[in-house]
N, C-alpha and C positions, 0 to 999 in steps of 0.2 A: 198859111203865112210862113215867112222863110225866116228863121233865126241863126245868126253864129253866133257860138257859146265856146268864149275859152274858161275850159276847167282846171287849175290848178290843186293840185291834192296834197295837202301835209297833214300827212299821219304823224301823232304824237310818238316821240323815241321811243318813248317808252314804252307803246303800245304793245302789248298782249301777241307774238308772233303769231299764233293761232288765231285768234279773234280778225287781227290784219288779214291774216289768207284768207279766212271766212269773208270779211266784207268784200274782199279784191274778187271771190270765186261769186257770191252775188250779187258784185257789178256788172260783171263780164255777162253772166247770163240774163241780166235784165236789160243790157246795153243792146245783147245779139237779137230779144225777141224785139226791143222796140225798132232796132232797124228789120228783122221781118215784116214787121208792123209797116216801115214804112214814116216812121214818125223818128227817127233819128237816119236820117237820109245820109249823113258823111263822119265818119268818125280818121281822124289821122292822130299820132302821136307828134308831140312838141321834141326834136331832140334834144337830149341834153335836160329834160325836164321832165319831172312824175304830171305831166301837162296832157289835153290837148283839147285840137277844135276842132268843133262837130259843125254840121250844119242839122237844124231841125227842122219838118215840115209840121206844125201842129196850126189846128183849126184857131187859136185864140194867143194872145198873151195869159191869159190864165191856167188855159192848157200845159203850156210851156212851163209858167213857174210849178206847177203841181206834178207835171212830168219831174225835173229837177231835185223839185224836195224827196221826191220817192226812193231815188239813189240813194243805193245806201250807201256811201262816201260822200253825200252830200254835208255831213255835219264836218267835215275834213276839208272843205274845198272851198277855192276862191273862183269867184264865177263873174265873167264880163258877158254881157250879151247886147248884140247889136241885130237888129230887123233889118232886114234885106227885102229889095225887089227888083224887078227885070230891069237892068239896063237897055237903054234901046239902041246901045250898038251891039247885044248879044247876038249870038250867031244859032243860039241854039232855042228852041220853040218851045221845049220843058224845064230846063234847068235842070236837068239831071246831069 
């Protein structure tokens, strides 16, 4: 199942600068294995915004929110998500 997920992130001002690098440095590496994985399929940056939107391939809607809550900037973040599927004037056979 195909999901877009726009992430919004507001880290508190006041937050801990160390503690902030910490969760931004175990985002990044939990963001890069899930797209090895193959399960966070598109990541782009929102300009102009500590934002953005992904596409995700996971097996379920339950999947998906358990993926999410794992982030850890998820306690930080404003999350819209919308399921997606094949249009049938796409041109392309995978949706990759």
């Amino acid at each position: 199942m195909l999901f877009h997920v726009k992430m919004t992130v507001n880290l508190p001002v006041d937050m801990n600068p160390e503690r902030a690098a910490q969760l931004k440095a175990d985002e990044k590496a939990l963001a890069q294995r899930l797209q090895a994985e193959g399960k966070w399929r598109h990541l782009w940056r929102i300009a102009g915004l500590y934002a953005n939107y992904s596409v995700f391939d996971v097996d379920s809607v339950q999947e998906l929110h358990d993926t999410l809550m794992q982030l850890p900037l998820y306690p930080y973040m404003a999350i819209e998500v919308d399921a997606m599927c094949r249009h049938p004037s796409s041109i392309h056979e995978d949706d990759r």
